[in-house]
C-alpha positions as CSV (number, residue, x, y, z in Angstrom):
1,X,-9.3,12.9,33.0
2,X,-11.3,9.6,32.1
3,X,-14.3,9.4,29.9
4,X,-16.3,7.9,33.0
5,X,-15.5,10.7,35.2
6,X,-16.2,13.6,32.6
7,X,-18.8,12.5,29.7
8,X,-20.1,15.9,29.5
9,X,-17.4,17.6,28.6
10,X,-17.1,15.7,25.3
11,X,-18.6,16.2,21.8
12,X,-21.2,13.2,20.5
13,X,-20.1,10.3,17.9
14,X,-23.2,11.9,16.2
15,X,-22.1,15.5,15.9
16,X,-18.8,14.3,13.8
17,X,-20.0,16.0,10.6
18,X,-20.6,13.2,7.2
19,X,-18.6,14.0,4.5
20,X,-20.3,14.6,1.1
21,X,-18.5,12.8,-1.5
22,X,-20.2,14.6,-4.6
23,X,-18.3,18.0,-3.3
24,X,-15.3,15.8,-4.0
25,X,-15.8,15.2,-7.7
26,X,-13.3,17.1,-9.9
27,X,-11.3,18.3,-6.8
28,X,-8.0,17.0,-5.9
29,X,-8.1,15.1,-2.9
30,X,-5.2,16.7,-0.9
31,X,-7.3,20.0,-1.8
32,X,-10.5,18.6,-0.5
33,X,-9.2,17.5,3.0
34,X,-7.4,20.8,3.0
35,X,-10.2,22.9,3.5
36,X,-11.6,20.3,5.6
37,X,-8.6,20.1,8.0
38,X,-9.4,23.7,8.6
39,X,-12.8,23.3,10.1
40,X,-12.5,20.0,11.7
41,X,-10.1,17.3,12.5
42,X,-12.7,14.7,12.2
43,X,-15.2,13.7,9.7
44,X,-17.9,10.5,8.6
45,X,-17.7,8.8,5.2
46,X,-21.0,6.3,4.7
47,X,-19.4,3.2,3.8
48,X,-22.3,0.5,2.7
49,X,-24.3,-0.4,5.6
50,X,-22.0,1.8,7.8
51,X,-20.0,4.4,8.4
52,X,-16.1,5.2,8.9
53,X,-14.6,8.2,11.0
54,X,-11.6,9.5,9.3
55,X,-8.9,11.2,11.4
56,X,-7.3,13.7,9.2
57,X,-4.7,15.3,11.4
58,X,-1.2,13.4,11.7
59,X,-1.0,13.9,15.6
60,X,-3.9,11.4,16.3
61,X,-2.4,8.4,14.2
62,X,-0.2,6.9,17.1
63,X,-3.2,6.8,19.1
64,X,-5.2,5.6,16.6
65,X,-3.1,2.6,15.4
66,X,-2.8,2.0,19.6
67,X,-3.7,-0.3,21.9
68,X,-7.1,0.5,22.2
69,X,-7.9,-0.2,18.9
70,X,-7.4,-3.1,16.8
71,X,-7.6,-4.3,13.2
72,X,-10.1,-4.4,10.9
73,X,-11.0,-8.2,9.8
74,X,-14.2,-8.8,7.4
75,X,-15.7,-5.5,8.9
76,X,-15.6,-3.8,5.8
77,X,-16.1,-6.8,3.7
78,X,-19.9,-7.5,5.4
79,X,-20.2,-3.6,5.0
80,X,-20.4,-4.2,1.3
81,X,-22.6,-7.0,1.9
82,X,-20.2,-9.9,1.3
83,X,-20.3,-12.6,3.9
84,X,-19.2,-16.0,2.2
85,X,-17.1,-16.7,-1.2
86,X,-13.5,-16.2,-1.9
87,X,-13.4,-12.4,-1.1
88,X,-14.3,-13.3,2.4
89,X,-12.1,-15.9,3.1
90,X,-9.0,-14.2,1.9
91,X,-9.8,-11.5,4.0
92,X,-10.6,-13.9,6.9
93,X,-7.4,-15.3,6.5
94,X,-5.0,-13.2,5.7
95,X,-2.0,-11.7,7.5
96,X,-3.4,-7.9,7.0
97,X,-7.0,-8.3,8.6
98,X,-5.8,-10.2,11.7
99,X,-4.9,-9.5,15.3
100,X,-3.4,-10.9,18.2
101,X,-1.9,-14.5,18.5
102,X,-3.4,-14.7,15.4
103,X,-1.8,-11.7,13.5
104,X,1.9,-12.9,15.3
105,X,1.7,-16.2,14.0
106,X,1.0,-15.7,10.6
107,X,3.4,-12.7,10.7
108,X,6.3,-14.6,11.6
109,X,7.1,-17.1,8.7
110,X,6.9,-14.1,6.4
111,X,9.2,-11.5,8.8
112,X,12.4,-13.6,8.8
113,X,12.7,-13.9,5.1
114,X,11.0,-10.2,4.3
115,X,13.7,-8.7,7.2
116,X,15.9,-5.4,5.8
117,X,19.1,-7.5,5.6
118,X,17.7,-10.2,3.6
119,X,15.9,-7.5,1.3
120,X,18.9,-5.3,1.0
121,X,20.7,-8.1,-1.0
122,X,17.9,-7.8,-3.7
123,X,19.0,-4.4,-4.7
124,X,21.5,-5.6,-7.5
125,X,19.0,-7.5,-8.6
126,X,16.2,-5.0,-9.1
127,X,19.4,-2.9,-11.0
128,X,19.4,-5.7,-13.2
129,X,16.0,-5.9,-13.8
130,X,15.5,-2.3,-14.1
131,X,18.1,-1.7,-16.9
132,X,17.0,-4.5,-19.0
133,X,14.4,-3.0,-19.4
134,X,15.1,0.2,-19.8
135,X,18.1,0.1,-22.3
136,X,15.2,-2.0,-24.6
137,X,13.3,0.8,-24.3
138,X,16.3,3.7,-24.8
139,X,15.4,6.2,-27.8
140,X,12.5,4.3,-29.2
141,X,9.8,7.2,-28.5
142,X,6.6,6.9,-26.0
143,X,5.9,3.6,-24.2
144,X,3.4,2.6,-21.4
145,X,5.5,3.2,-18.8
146,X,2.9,1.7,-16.3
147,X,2.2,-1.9,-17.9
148,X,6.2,-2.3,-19.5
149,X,8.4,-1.0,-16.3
150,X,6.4,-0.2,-13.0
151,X,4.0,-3.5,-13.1
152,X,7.2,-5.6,-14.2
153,X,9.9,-4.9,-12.1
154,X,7.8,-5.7,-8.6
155,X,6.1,-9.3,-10.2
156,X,9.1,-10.3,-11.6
157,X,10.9,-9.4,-8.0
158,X,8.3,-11.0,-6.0
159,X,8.6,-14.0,-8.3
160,X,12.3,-13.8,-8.4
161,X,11.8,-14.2,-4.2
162,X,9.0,-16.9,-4.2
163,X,11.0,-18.9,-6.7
164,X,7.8,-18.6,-9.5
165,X,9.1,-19.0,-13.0
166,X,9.0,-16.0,-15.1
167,X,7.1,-17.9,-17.9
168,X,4.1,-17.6,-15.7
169,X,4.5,-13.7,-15.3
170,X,1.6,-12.7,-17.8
171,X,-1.0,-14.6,-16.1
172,X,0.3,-14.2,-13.0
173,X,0.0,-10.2,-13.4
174,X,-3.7,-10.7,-15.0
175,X,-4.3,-12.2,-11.3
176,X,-2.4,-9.4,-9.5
177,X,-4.8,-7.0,-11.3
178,X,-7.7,-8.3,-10.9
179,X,-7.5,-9.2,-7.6
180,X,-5.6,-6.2,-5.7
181,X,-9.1,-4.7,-5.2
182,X,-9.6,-7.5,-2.9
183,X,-7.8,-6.1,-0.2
184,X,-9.4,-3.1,0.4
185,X,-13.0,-1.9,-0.7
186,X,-14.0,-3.5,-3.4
187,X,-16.1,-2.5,-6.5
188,X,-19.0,-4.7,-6.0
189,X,-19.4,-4.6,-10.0
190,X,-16.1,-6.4,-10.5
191,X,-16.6,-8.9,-7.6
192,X,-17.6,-11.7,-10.2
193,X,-14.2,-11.3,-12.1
194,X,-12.5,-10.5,-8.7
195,X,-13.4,-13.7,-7.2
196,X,-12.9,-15.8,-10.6
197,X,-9.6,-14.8,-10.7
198,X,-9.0,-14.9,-6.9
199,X,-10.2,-18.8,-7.2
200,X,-7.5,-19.5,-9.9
201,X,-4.8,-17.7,-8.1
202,X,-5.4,-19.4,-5.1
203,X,-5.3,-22.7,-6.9
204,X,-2.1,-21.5,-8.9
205,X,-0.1,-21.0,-5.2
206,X,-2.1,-24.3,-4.1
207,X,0.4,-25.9,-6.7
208,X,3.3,-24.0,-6.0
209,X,3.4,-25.2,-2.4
210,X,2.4,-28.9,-3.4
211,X,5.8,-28.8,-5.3
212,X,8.1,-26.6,-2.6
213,X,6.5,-29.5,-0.3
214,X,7.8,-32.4,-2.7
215,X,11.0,-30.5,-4.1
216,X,12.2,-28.3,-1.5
217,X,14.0,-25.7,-3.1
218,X,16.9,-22.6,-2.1
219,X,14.0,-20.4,-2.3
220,X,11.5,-18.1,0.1
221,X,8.6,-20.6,-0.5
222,X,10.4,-23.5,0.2
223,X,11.5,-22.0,3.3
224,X,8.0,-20.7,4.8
225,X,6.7,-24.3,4.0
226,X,9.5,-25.7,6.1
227,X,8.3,-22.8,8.6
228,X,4.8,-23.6,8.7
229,X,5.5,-27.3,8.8
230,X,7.6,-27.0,12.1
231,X,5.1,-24.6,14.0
232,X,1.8,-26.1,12.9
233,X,0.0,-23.3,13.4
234,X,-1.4,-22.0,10.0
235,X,-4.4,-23.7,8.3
236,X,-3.4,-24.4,4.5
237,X,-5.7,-21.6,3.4
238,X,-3.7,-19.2,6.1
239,X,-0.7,-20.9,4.5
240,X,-1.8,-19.6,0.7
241,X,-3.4,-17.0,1.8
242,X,-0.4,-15.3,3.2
243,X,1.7,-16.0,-0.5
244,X,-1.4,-14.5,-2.2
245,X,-1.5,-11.3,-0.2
246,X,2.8,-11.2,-0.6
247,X,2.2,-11.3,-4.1
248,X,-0.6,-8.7,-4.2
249,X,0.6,-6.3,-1.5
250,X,4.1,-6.4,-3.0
251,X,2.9,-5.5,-6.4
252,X,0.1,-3.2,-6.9
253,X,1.5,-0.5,-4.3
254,X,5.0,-0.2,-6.0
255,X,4.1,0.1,-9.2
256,X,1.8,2.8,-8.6
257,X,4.6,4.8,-6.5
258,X,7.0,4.1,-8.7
259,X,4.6,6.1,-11.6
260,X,3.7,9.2,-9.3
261,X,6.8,9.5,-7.9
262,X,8.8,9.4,-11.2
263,X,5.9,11.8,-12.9
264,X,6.5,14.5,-9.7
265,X,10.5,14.5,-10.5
266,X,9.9,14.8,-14.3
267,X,6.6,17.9,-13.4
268,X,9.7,19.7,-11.7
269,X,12.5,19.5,-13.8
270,X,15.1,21.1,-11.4
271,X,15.1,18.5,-9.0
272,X,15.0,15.9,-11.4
273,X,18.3,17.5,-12.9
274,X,19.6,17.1,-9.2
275,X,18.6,14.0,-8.8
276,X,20.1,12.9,-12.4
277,X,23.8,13.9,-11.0
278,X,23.4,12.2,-7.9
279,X,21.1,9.3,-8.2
280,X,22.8,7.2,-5.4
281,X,22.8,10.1,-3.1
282,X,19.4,11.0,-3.7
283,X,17.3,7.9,-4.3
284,X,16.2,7.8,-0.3
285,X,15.4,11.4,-0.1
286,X,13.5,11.3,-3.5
287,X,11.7,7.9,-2.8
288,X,10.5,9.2,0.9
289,X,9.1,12.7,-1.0
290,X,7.0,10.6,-3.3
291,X,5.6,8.4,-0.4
292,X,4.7,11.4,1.4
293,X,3.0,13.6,-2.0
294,X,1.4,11.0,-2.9
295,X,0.5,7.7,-1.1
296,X,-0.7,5.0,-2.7
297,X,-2.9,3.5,0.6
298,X,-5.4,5.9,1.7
299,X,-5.6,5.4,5.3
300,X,-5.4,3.1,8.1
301,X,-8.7,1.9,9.4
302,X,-8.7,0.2,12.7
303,X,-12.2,-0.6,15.0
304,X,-12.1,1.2,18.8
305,X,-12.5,-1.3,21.5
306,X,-13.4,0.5,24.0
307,X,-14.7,4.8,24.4
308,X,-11.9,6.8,23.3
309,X,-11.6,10.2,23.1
310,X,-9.9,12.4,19.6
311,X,-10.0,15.8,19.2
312,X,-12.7,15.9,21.9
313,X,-15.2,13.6,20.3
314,X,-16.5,10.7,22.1
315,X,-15.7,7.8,19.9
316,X,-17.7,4.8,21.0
317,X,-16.5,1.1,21.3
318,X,-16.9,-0.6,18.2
319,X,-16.8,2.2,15.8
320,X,-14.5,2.2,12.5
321,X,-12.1,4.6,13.0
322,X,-9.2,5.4,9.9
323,X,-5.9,7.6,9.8
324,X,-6.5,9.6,6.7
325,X,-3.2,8.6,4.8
326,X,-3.7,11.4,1.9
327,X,-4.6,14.3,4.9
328,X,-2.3,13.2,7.6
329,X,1.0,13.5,5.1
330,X,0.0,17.1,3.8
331,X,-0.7,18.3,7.5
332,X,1.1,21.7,7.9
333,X,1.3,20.8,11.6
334,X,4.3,18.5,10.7
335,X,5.6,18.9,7.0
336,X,5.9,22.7,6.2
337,X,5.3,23.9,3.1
338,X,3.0,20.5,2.7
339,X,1.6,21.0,-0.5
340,X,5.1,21.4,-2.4
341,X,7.2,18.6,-3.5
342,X,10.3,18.9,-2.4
343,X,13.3,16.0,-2.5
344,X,15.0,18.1,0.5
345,X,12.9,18.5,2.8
346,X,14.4,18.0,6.3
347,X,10.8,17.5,8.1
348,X,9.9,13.8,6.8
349,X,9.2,11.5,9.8
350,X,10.8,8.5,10.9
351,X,8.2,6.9,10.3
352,X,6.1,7.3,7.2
353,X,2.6,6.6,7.6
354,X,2.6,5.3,3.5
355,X,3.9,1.4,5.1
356,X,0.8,2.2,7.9
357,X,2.0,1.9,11.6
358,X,2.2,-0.2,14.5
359,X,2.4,-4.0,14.6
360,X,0.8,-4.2,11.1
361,X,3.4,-1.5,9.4
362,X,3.8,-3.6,5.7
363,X,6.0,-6.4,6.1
364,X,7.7,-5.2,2.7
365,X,8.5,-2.5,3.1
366,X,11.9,-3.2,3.0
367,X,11.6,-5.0,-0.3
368,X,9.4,-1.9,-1.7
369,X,12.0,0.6,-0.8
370,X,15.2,-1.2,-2.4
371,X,12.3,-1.7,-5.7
372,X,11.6,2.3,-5.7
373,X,15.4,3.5,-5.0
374,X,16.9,1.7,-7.5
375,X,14.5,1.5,-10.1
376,X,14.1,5.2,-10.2
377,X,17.8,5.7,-9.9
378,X,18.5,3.2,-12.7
379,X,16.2,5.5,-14.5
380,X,18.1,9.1,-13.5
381,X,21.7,7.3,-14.7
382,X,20.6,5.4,-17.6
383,X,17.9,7.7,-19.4
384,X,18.4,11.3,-18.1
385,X,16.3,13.0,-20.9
386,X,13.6,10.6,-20.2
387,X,10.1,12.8,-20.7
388,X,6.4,12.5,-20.1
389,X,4.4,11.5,-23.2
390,X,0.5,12.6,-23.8
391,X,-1.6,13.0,-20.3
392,X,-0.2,13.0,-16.8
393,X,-0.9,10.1,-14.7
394,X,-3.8,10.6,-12.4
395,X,-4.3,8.0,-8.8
396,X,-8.0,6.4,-9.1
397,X,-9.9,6.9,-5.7
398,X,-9.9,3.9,-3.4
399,X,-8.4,2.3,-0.1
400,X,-5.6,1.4,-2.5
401,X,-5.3,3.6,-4.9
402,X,-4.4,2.7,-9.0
403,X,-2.7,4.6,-11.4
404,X,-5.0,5.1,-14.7
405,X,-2.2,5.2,-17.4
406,X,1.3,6.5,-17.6
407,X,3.5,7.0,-20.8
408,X,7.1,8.2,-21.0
409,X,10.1,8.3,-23.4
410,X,13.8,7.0,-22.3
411,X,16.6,8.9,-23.5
């Protein structure tokens, strides 16, 4: 049946019911979108000058992430009111917001040198990295477990890849956290700081390609300047735009699942005991849970290009339309038992929605996945009575969401 032939027989854009945020306070997320999974598989969230629908059963993603939608670009940047500055043109630029011949050719530099095989490799290394750090650490009480291992071990990876000295790291990181917010929607209170720090980042990889350029190194950036050199399709702020958003995407995510994911296995001591004795056999199973329970990226949001029909709602042609992430991986119509963590569960998907979907699934994931195994399994082998100190983590709202602190002892 098409749209033209039957209009009649489908629900209005405007009878999608707006979700009240204030009901949301002091309620856990998967909770909220529990109860609203229930009553309706659709829902509005005002977004600045706009509004997004938000899609919260898993069976509507592949259509969502389709063919007859596309990415968002600066949508929800001139949402929040931001149409110029360096916020804008990182998101006008980058890899992530892009589609078409654009989105392929600034892909495809990156996707030769980010491919599994080539990440696989980096797995002794993030071992290496991993129990440096840890054995420092081993029986010396409570540390911050998000700042001294999860935000070190993907920045000095990533740097380790891009060939950026270490020395730089604690700057480097300063950047990375100030400037992750960029990517998704941004608190317009810290746009001053964002884009101050987002201006000196940009000039810091300016620098680093100036030199790859003049000294061409055995390293990722020297490569992907050769790259862009011999196509001649990227602009030099696509160019360092696409190192900037590496550096960001490759960092901020991982650290934040490696914290939930170890908290869960340490909040259910039984399978962290299994996992302890097996931490080779179980580090894909247990890294897949915690991607599932609790995703870092809160949804997918693509624009409809033409009238589509979901759940028997007419969605018009330019409308923002999102996979809700945090709803779609508790949805009892695929996982069962949803809302339990479980590091055996035989129901996980080929494709987890936590990397998004589609020609834009993350191009690290690879890299992400080797960080998260063997980081947390460096963890089960080296520091087995490793336990949570003072308050458990909690994930701050947000398209990408932040862990607020984390401590833990190693022993």
């Amino acid at each position: 049946m098409s749209l033209a032939a039957a209009p009649s027989a489908l629900k209005s854009f405007d009878e999608i019911p707006v979700i009240d945020w204030e009901a949301m306070e002091g309620v856990s997320p998967y909770d909220f979108f529990r109860d609203l999974r229930a009553k309706t598989p659709l829902v509005k969230v005002p977004m600045g000058m706009g509004a997004m629908t938000l899609s919260l059963r898993a069976r509507n993603a592949e259509q969502i992430v389709g063919e007859q939608t596309r990415q968002l670009e600066t949508e929800t940047k001139m949402m929040q009111g931001i149409f110029d500055g360096p916020i804008f043109d990182f998101t006008a630029q980058v890899l992530l917001f892009a589609n078409g011949d654009v989105h392929r050719r600034r892909r495809q530099p990156i996707a030769r040198t980010f491919a599994f095989k080539l990440m696989e490799a980096m797995r002794p290394v993030t071992v290496a990295t991993a129990s440096e750090l840890i054995n420092e650490r081993l029986g010396k009480g409570g540390i911050d477990f998000l700042g001294e291992i999860a935000a070190q071990i993907p920045a000095r990876i990533i740097a380790d890849v891009l060939g950026i000295p270490r020395s730089d790291l604690p700057v480097f990181m300063k950047w990375i956290g100030d400037t992750s917010e960029s990517i998704g929607i941004i608190d317009l209170e810290h746009r001053v700081q964002i884009e101050k720090s987002l201006t000196e980042f940009n000039a810091y990889v300016d620098g680093l390609l100036a030199d790859r350029r003049a000294n061409p190194q055995q390293d990722f950036l020297s490569d992907y300047v050769a790259a862009t050199a011999a196509s001649g399709e990227l602009t030099e702020g696509e160019i360092r735009a696409q190192v900037v958003g590496l550096i960001l995407a490759g960092s901020d995510t991982t650290r934040n699942s490696l914290c939930m994911t170890l908290y869960e296995l340490l909040r259910h001591p039984d399978q962290w005991k299994a996992f302890c004795a097996d931490p080779d056999g179980l580090k894909k199973k247990v890294v897949e849970e915690g991607l599932r329970y609790q995703p870092v990226v809160s949804g997918i949001p693509r624009v409809a290009m033409q009238d589509m029909e979901i759940e028997g709602y007419l969605i018009p042609a330019g409308a923002i339309i999102a996979v809700s992430i945090l709803s779609a991986l508790r949805d009892p119509d695929v996982y069962s038992q949803p809302d339990e963590f479980d590091i055996n569960r035989t129901d996980q998907q080929r494709w987890i929605l936590a990397f998004g979907a589609g020609a834009h699934r993350c191009a690290g994931e690879a890299l992400a996945r080797v960080e998260l195994e063997e980081t947390l399994a460096t963890i089960a082998r080296l520091a087995p009575g490793t336990k949570l100190v003072g308050e458990p983590p909690q994930l701050n709202p947000g398209a990408i969401r932040t862990v607020t602190q984390m401590k833990v002892a190693f022993a």
